[in-house]
N, C-alpha and C positions, 0 to 999 in steps of 0.2 A: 340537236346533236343525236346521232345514230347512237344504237347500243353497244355496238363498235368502238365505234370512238370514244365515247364512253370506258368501256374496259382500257381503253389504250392510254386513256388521260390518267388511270390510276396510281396513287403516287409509286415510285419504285423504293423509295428504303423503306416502306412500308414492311414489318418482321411476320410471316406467314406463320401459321400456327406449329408447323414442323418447326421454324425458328426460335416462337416463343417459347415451346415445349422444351428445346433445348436449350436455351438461355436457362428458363426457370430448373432444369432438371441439374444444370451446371449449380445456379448459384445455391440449387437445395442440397447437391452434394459437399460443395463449400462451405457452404452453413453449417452444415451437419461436422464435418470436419473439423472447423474452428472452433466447435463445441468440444466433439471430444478431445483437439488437441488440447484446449483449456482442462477439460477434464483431467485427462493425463499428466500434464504440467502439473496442477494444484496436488494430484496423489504422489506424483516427483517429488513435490515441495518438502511434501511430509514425510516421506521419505525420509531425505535429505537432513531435514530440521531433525526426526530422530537418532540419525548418524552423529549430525555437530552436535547434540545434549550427550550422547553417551559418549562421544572424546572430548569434551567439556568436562564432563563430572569426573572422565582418567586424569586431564591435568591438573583439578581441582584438586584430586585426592591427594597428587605428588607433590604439588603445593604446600596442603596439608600436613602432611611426613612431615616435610623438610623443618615446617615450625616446630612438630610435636617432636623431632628429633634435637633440636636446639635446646627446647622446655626439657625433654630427656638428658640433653650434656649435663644440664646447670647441675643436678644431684651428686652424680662423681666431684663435677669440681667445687662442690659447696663442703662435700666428705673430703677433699685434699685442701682444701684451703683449712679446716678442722681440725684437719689429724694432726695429733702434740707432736709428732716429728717433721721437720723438714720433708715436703716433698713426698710424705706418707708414705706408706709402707707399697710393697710389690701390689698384692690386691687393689689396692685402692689405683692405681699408679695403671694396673690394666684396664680397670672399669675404664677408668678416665678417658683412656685410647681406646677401649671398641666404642664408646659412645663418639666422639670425635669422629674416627672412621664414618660411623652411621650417618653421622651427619654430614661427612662429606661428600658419601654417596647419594644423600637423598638430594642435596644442592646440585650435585652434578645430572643426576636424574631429570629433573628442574628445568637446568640452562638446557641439556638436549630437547627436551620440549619443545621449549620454546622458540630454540633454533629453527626447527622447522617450520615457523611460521615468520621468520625474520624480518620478511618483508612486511608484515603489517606494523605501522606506526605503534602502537599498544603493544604490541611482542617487542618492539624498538625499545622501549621504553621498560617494561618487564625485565629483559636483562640486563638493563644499566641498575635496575632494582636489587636483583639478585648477585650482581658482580659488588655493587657498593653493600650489599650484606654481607658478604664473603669476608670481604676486608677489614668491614668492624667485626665480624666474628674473629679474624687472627688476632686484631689488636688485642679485644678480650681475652682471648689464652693466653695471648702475652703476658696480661697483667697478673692474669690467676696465677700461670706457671711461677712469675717472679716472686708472688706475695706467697703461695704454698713453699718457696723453698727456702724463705725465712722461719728463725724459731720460732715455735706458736709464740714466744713474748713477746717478739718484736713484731707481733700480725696487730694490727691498731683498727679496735673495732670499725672505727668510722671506713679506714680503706677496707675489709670486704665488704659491706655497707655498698661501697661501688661499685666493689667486684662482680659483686651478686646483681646491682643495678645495672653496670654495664651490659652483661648478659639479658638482662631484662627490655635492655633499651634497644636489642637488635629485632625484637618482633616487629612496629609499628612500619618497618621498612619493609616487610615485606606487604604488607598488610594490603598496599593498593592493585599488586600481582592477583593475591585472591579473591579481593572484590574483583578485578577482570573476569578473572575464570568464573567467579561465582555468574555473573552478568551475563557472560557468555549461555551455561548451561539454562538460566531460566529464560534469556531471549529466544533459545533453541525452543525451549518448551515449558511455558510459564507451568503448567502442573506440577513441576519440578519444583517448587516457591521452595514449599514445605520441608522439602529433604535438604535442600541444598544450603536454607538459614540452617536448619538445623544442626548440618555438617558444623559448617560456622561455629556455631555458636558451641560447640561441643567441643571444638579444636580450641575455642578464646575460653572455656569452661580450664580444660585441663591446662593451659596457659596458667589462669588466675591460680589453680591448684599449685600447681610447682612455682609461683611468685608467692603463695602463702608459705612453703616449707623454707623458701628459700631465704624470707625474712626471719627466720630461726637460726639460721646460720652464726651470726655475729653473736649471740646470746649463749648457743651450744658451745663454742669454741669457747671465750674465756667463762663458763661454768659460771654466768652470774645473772641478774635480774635484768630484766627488758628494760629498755631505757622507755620514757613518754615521748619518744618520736616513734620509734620501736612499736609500740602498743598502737598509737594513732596508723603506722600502717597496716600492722594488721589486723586494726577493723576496719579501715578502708577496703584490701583486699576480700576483706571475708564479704563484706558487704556488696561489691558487686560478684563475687562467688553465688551468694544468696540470687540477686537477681537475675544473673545468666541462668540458675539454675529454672528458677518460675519460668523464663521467655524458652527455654529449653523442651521446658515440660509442656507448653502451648504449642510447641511448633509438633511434636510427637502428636500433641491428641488430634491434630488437624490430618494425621494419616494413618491410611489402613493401619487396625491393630494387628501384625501377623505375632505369630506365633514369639518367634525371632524379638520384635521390635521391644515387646511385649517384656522378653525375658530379659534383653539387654539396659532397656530401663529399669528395670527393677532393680537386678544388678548392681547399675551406678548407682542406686540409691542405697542400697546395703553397704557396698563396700567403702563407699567413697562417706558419703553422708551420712554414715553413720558409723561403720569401723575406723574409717579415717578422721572425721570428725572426732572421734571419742581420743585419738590419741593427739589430736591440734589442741583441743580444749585439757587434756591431761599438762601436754608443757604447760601452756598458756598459763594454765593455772599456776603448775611450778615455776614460772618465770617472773610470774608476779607478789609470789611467794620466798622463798630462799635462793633460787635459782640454783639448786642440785637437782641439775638433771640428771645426772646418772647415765647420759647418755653424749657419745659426741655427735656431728652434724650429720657423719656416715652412718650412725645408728639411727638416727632420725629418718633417713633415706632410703635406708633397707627395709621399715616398718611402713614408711607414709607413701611410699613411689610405687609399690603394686598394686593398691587397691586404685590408684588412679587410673589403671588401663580401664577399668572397666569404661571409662569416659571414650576414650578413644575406642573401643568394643562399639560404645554407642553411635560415636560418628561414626566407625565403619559401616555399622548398618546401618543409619542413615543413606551412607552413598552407596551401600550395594542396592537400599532398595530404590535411590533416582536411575542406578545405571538398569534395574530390572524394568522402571519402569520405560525409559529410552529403549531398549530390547523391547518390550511389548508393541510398545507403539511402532516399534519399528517393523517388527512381526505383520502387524494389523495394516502398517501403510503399503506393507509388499501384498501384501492378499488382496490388499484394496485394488492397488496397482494395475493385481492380475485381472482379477473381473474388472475393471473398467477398459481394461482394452480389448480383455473378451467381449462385453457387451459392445464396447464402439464397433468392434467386428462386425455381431449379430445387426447391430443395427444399421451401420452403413451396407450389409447385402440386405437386411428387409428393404431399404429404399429404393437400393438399385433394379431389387426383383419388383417391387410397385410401379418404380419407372416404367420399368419393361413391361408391364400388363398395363399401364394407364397407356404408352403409347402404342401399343399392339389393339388394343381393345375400345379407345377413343378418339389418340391422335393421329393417328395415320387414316381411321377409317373417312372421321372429320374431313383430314386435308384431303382425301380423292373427293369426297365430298362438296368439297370446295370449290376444287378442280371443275367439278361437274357444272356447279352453279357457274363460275369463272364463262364453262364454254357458251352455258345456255344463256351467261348475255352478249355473249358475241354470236349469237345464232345458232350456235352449234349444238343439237339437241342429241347427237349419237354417240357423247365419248360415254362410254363403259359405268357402271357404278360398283361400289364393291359389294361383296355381300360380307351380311351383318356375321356377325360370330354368333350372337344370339339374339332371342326377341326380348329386346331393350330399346332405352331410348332412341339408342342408335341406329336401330331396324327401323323406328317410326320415323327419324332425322331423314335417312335415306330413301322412305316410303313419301315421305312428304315432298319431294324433290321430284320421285316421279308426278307426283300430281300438278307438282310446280309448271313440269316440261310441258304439261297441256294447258295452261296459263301463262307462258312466257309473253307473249304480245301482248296480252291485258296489262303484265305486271310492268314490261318495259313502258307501254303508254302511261301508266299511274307514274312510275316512281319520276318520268317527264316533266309530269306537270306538275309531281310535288318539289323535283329540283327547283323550276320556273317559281312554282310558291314561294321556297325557302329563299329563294333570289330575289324576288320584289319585297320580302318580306325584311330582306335584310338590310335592303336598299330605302325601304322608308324607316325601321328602326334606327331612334334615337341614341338609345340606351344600351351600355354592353353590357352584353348576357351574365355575365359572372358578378363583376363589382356592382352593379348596379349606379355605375357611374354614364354620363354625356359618353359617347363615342367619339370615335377622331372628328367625322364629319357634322356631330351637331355642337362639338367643342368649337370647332370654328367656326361653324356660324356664330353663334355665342359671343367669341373672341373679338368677330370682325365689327360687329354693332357696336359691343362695350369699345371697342379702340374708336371706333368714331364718336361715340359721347366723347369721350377723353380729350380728342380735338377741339371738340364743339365747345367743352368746359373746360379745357384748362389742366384737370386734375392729372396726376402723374400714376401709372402703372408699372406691376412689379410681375416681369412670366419669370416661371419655373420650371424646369424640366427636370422629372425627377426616374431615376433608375436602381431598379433593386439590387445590389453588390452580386456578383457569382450567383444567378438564379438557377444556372445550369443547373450548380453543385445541391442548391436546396430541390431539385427535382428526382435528380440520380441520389440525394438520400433521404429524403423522405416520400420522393413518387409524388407525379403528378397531381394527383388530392391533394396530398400535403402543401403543392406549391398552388393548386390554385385558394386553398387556405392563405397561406400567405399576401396572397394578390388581395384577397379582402380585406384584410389585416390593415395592407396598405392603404385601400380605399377609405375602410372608415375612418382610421388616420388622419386622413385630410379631411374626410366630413368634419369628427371633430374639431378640427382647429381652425378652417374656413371660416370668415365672418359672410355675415349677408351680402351679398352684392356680389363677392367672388365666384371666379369660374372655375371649375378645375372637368379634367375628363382624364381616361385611357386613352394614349396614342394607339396603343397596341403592344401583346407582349406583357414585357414589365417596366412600360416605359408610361410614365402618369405626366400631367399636365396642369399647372396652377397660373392663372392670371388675379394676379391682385388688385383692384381698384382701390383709387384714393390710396394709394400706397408709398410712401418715401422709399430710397433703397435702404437705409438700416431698419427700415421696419421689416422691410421683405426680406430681408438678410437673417434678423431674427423668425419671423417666423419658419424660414427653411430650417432654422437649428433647431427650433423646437416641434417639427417635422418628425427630421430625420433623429435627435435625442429618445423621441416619443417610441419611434420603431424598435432604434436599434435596444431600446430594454424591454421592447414585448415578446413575450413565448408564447408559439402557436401551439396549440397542442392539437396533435399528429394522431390519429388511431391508426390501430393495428398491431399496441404496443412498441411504437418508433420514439425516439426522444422529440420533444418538443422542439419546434424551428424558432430560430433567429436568423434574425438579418438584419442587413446596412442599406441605408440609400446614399445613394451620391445625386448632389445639387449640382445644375448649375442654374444661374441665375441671369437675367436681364433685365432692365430701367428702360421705363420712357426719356429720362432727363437724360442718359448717355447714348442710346440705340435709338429714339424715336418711337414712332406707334403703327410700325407698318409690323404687321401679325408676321409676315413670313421674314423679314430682320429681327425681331426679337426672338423668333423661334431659332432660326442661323443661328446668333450670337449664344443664344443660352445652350444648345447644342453642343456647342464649342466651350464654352463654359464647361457643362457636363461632362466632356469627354478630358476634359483638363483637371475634372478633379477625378475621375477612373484612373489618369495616368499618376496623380498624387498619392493614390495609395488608396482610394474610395474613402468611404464614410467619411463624406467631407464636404461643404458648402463652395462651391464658385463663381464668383463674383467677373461676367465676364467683363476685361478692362474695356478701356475707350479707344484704342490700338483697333481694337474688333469690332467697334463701330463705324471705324476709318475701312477698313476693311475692304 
């Protein structure tokens, strides 16, 4: 073969180094892309996530309101169910209506919230919570309004007893509303845990507070001693009083001490825990004593209901400081934001300007390079060469070329006789180069000996044809290494599980080949399952930081007892076989029928 012809036999989708260049400069600007777009996205995320914590912790707060405004009605109307006249006096009678008011603004406050997210099932559900609240709250006024406009003698301790429970028994209805909101603001941003129980637990704090004055009520009104149901609740009350206070106080020490936090704990402890306590334990005590109190339920409420703000003081800051914190991070996710699209900037033109110098300075020179070599093995010793940019390897690449052009005939005669080499070479090799398996050609010799024993003796054989699932796919993603990785994977596969006497080879490709001797077909049946089982849960591992590869083989199978012992009918049928279980969906054994030995 001329050197001519030679160039002219060379394959044509073969990708020239200006190709590669460009392929790889695409998939490194893509790369790089999918990076920072990920980048961006995840600083989005946080973004975002800081947004939904801090309108989280707003609906939370309103939430919040709406109960402390409820715990705020019960005092008026515990002072009008009390007061010795009908119906109480004007004062009492106004208190009554701005807390009622308050509260039906914070309710209304509430359902508009919520509306705006209507469409989620859990907001669905939120305001069937809030409108069935609504409703037991009228009832409750109902019953106070009817029982305060009775004489206080005809107010019969046990029904405010009720009264006061009814009002008590509209909290627990809202209560699955706040766990949402609460769930919400910490799924946005669990470092929120801390502020957000705390809120909680600050809002069910001054709850318990106003169910403790409130069980005063029935005692203050007819001026006499607490009953032993009386007493049992309020030690029950005071007693998870007690421990919301402890779990209050842990959620506090678990964050920043600021200034604020600091001063508002303290606070509820002076006012509430200890000015407010000193007058709970002062009735208590006269309740259990002569029961002249001296005071009615309204004076009870006018002394024991301000120092409770300072609780709600506490939950406020609690939630101002989850919303500063949501503001922070939100701060810091937009800064972040900014420099990572700055830097994706900087960094997608450092690569394009690298591009641009690796192909100005390597690839282009390369490819005339190439060019050159290209002519001078078609004879042509006069096309042009480029000159170097500098003295680098490149000047020596191109230096070396000329010296080539006064060796052209030596080197065309050599690389002659090493084709003719690599050609007899490959023509008496038995063995392919990669798996270290038989090749097509000394598989079948192999094949065609063991089938004539098989005649001679009787015994039955089992061929295989085995093909690796989508190889394409395992090349384009882990690159040829990776796949010819896999090709061995496959080979030693079947080394292991081969008994002595079997044959197996590479047809070629990723197409492999087993003859079983002494073989039944369910034996040969099983061992193709435990083949292809064997493969499909091994992981190849890939360098270059790629993920590890898997793959499927698909069987097909053929018998001496149904196809006979002619090598190229067993290979037909199993073939066909094979290509029947590609169309079944791959990774899968086929058993070609007896139809196909009729054939």
């Amino acid at each position: 073969m001329t050197a001519g012809a030679h160039a002219m036999n060379k394959p044509p989708n073969n990708l020239t180094l200006r190709g590669w260049f460009r392929l790889m400069a695409a998939a490194l600007v893509l790369l790089v892309l999918l990076v920072e777009a990920r980048l961006v996205w995840m600083e989005w995320q946080a973004l975002e996530r800081a947004m939904q914590g801090q309108q989280a912790v707003a609906r939370l707060r309103l939430a919040l309101v709406a109960v402390e405004m409820v715990s705020r009605e019960r005092g008026p109307a515990n002072g009008l169910m009390g007061a010795p006249t009908p119906s109480g006096d004007a004062a009492l009678r106004g208190a009554l209506d701005t807390a009622r008011s308050r509260t039906d603004q914070a309710l209304s406050d509430v359902q508009q919230m919520l509306t705006v997210d209507q469409d989620k099932p859990s907001y669905q559900r939120a305001l069937r919570q809030v409108a069935a609240y609504h409703q037991a709250l009228m009832r409750a006024r109902w019953h106070i309004d009817r029982l305060a406009a009775l004489p206080v003698t005809r107010r019969q301790p046990n029904e405010i007893r009720q009264r006061v429970q009814g009002m008590v028994d509209l909290i627990p209805i809202l209560a699955p509303t706040i766990t949402l909101l609460a769930d919400e603001a910490q799924q946005a941003d669990p470092s929120l845990d801390a502020s957000v129980w705390g809120a909680r637990l600050s809002a069910e704090l001054r709850e318990y507070a106003g169910q403790l004055g409130s069980l005063f009520t029935p005692a203050l009104t007819r001026q006499q001693r607490f009953t032993g149901q009386e007493l049992t609740d309020i030690a029950r009350v005071r007693g998870r009083i007690d421990e919301l206070r402890h779990l209050l106080s842990l959620r506090v020490s678990l964050l920043e001490q600021t200034d604020r936090l600091v001063k508002v704990h303290a606070a509820m402890e002076q006012d509430y825990f200890v000015q407010a306590a000193a007058l709970v334990q002062s009735v208590l005590s006269t309740g259990q004593d002569d029961g002249r109190f001296g005071m009615t339920p309204a004076d009870f409420a006018a002394k024991y209901v301000p120092p409770m703000n300072s609780i709600i003081a506490l939950r406020d800051a609690l939630l101002d400081n989850a919303e500063l914190r949501c503001a922070q991070l939100r701060s810091e996710a937009r800064q972040t934001l900014a420099s990572v699209v700055l830097i994706d900037v900087l960094v997608l033109a450092l690569v394009l300007a690298l591009l641009r110098l690796a192909h100005e300075r390597f690839v282009q020179p390369l490819s005339q390079a190439a060019d050159a070599l290209n002519a001078m093995s078609g004879g042509n010793l006069d096309l042009p060469l480029p000159q170097p940019a500098a003295e680098d390897e490149i000047a020596e690449v191109i230096g070396g070329i000329h010296a080539l052009r006064q060796q052209s005939a030596a080197r065309v005669a050599l690389e002659r006789e090493r084709d003719e080499l690599i050609k007899t070479l490959r023509e008496q090799s038995t063995t392919d180069f990669l798996t270290g398996l038989p090749n097509r050609r000394a598989f079948f010799e192999s094949a065609q000996a063991e089938l004539a024993r098989a005649k001679r003796h009787g015994f039955p054989v089992a061929l295989l044809m085995l093909d690796v699932d989508f190889f394409k796919r395992v090349n384009d993603s882990v690159g040829h290494a990776g796949g010819d990785l896999v090709l061995m994977m496959v080979a030693q596969t079947l080394r292991q599980n081969v008994r002595q006497g079997d044959l197996m080879g590479r047809l070629g490709g990723e197409e492999f080949v087993a003859l079983l001797t002494h073989c039944e077909p369910a034996d040969g049946f099983g061992f193709a399952e435990r083949v292809r089982e064997a493969i499909a849960a091994q992981a190849v591992p890939v360098s270059g930081g790629l993920p590890d590869a898997r793959v499927t083989i698909s069987i097909g199978m053929a018998d001496s007892d149904t196809h006979g012992l002619s090598l190229e009918r067993l290979l037909a049928v199993a073939d066909g076989a094979l290509y029947k279980a590609k169309r079944a969906g791959r990774n899968r054994t086929e058993l070609a029928s007896s139809d196909a030995a009729r054939a």
